[in-house]
N, C-alpha and C positions, 0 to 999 in steps of 0.2 A: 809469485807465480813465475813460472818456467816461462821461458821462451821456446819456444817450438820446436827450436835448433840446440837448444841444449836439452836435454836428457841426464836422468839422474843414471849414474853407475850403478849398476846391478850388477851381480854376479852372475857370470853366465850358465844356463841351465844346461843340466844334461844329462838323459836319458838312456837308459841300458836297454835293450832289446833283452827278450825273453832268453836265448840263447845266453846272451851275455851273464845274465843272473845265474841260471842254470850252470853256465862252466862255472864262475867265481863261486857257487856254494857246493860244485864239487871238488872243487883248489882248499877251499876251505877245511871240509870235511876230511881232506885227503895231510892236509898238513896237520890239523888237530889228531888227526887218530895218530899218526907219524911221533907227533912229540907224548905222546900218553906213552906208548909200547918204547922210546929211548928212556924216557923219563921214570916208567914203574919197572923197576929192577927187580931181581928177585930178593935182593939185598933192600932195596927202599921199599919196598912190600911187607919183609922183617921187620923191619923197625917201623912201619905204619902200625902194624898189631903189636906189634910188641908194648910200644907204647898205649895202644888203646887198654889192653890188659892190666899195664902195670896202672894205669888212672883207674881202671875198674877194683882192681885190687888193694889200693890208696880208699877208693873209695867203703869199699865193704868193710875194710881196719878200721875206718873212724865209724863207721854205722856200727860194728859189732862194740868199740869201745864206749862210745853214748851208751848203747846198750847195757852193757854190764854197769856202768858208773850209773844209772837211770836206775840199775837193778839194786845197786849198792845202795843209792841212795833213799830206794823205799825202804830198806832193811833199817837204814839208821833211824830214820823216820818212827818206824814202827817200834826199835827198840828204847827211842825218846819217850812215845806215849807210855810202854809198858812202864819204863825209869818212872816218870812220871807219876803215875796213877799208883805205883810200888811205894815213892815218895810221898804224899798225901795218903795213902791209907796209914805209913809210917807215922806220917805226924800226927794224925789222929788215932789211933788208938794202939801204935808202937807193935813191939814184936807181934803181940798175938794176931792183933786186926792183921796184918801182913803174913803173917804164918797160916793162917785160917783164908783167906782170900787164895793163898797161893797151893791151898790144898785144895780149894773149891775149885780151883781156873786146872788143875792137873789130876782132878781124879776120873776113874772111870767108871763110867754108867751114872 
């Protein structure tokens, strides 16, 4: 327990008047707008978009390449089953089962 005469150190408090606030968040406001209009050039403006474009651009090349490799790779896909299925009617009943299948799968009407 304290003695009466001693007192803990606190930091002294201190309070801004409404004015006060008021001018410091128009000092504020008035240095932030200040550094944006030195700071956004027309030249660091360029190169803001520029670069956003070119990451858009990065971006769309590897979506269109998944794309076509996703496309390519249904194709082999589907050209394994035909292999396939070509394969086994081959080995069971050789040229003709194959030759007749592949007249059945390409004729018309």
């Amino acid at each position: 327990m304290l003695h009466p005469d001693q007192q803990e150190s606190r930091p002294a408090e201190v309070r801004l008047t409404d004015e006060t606030i008021d001018y410091l968040e128009s000092r504020i406001t008035a240095a932030v707008g200040k550094a944006f209009r030195e700071a956004m050039t027309p030249e660091v403006a360029r190169g803001f978009w520029q670069t956003g474009f070119d990451i858009l651009k990065e971006q769309a090349t590897m979506g269109a390449g998944d794309f076509v490799l996703s496309g390519l790779w249904a194709g082999v896909k589907k050209l394994l089953w035909v292999v396939g299925i070509a394969l086994a009617l081959y080995a069971t009943g050789g040229w003709a089962a194959l030759k007749g299948f592949l007249a059945l799968a390409f004729s018309k009407g």
